[in-house]
C-alpha positions as CSV (number, residue, x, y, z in Angstrom):
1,X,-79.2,-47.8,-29.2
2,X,-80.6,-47.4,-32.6
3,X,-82.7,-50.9,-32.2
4,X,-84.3,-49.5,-28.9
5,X,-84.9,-45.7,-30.5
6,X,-86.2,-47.7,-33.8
7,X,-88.3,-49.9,-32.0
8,X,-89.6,-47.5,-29.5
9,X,-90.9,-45.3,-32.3
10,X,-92.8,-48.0,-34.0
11,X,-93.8,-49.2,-29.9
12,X,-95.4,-45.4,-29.8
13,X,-96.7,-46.0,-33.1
14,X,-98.7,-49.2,-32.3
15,X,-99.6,-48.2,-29.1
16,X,-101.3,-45.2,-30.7
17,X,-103.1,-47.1,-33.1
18,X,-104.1,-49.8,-30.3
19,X,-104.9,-47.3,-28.1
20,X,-107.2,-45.7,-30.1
21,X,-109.2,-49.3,-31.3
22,X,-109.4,-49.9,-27.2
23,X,-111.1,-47.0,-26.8
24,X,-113.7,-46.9,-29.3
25,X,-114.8,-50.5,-28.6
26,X,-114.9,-48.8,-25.1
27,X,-117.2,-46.6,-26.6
28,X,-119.2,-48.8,-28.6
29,X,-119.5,-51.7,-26.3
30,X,-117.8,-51.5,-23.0
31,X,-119.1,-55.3,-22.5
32,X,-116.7,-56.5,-25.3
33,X,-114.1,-55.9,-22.5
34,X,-115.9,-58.1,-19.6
35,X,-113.2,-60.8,-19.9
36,X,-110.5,-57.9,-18.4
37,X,-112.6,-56.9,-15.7
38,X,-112.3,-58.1,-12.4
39,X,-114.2,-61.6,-11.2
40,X,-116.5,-59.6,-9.1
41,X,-117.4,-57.7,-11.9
42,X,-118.1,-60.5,-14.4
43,X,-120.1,-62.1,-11.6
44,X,-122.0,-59.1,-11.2
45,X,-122.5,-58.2,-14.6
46,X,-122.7,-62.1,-16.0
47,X,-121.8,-63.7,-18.6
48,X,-121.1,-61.6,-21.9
49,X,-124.4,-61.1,-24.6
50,X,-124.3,-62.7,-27.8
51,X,-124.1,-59.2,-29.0
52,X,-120.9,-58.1,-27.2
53,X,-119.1,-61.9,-28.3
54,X,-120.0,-60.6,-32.1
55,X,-118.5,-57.3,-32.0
56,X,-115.8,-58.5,-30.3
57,X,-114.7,-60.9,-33.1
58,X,-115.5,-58.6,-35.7
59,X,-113.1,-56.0,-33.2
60,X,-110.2,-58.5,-33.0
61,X,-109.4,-58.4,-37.0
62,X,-108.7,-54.8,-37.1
63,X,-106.4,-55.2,-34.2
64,X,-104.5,-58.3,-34.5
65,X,-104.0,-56.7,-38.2
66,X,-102.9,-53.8,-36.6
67,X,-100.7,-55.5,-34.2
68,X,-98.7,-57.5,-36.9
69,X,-99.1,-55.3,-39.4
70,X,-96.7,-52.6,-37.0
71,X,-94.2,-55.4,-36.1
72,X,-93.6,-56.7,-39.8
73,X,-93.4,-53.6,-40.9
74,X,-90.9,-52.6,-38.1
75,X,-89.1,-55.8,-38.4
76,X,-89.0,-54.8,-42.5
77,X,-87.7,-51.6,-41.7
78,X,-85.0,-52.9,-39.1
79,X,-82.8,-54.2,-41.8
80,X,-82.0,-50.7,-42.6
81,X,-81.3,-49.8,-38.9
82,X,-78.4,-52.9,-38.3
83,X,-77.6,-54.0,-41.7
84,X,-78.0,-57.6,-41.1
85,X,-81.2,-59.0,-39.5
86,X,-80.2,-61.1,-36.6
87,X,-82.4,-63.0,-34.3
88,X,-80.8,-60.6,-31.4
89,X,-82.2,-58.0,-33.0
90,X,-85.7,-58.7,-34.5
91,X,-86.1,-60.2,-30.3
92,X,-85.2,-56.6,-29.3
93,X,-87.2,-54.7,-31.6
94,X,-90.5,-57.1,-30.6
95,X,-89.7,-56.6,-26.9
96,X,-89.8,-53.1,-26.9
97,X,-92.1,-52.4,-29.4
98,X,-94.9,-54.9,-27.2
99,X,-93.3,-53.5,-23.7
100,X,-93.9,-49.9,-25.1
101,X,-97.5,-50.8,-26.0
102,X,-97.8,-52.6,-22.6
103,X,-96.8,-49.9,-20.2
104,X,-99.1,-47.3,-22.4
105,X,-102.1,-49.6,-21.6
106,X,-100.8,-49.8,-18.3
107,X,-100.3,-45.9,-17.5
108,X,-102.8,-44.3,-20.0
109,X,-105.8,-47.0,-20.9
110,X,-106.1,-48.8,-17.3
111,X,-104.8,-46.7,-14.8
112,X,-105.5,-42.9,-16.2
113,X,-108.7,-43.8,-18.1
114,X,-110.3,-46.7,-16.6
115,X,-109.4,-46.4,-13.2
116,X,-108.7,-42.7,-12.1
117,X,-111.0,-40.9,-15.0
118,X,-113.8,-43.1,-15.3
119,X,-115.9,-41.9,-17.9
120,X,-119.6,-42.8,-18.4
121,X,-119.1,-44.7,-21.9
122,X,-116.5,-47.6,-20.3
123,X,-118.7,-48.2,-17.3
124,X,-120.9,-51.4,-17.5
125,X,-124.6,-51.1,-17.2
126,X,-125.6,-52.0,-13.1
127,X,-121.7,-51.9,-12.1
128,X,-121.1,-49.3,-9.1
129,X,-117.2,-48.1,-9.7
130,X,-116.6,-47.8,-5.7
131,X,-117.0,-51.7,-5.6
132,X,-113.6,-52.4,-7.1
133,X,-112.1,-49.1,-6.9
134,X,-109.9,-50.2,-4.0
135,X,-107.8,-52.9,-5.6
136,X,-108.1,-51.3,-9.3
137,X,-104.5,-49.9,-9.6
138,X,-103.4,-53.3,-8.1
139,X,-105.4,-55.3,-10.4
140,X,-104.2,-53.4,-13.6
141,X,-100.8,-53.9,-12.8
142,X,-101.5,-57.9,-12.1
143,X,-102.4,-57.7,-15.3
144,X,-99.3,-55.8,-17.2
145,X,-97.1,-58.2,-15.4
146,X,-98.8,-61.1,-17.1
147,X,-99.0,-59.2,-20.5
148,X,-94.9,-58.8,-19.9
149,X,-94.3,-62.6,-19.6
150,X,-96.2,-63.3,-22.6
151,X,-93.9,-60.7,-24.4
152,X,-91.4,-62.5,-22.7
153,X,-92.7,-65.9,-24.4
154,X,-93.8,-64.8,-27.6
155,X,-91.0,-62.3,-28.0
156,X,-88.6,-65.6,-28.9
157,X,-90.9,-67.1,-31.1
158,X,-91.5,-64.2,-33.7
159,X,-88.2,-63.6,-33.7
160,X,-87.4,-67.1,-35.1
161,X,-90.3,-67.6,-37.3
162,X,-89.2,-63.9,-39.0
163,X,-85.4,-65.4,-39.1
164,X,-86.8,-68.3,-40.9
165,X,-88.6,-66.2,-43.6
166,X,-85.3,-64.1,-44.2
């Protein structure tokens, strides 16, 4: 229980952090987000600018930092929580910490944001929101379930590559 509570804190805390990064590049650029809109979106809107493909690389720096600057720093911090660091529980700790973040994106970014709020600044320039409003829930769930198999995946192999640095 104290791994789960440990690592859903630090979850709440990366999800706040990558929350708030989704939502400004929102705010900047909405197009930096094309590749996560639906195919008759992309088609419509075509392929991204050179503009959007530069901010969005200069965007991914600040979060990937984010990202594994929150687990390392939860995974240093777990030591305290179970004495020991086993693989069992730096696999834990990642899980949750990436399934909190997950459902948050889910729930708040996609489905409370994106899909049911819909404000001016995330909507793409010659994009009518009734066009995929029907399947949007659907969609955004698709899309959590494939974000939770690659925590499933990638869950393993952080785990092992911290237990070989410890």
């Amino acid at each position: 229980m104290a791994i789960f509570l440990h690592a859903l804190f630090y979850g709440l805390v990366l999800s706040f952090g990558l929350s708030s990064l989704i939502l400004l590049t929102l705010y900047i650029n909405p197009e930096m987000w094309l590749h996560d809109a639906p195919s008759e979106v992309q088609a419509l809107v075509g392929p991204m600018s050179a503009r959007a493909r530069r901010q969005r690389a200069f965007w991914s720096v600040p979060f990937f930092l984010l990202l594994f600057g929150v687990l390392a720093l939860s995974i240093m911090r777990l030591e305290a929580v179970v004495g020991t660091l086993t693989f069992t529980a730096v696999f834990v700790n990642v899980v949750v910490m990436l399934m909190t973040f997950n459902l948050v994106d889910l729930i708040i970014i996609d489905w409370l944001i994106v899909a049911y709020w819909r404000p001016q600044f995330i909507m793409l320039p010659g994009v009518n929101p009734a066009m995929w409003a029907e399947n949007e829930y659907l969609f955004h769930f698709k899309g959590f379930l494939k974000g939770s198999v690659g925590i499933i995946i990638a869950s393993p192999i952080l785990a092992a590559i911290t237990m070989l640095f410890v």
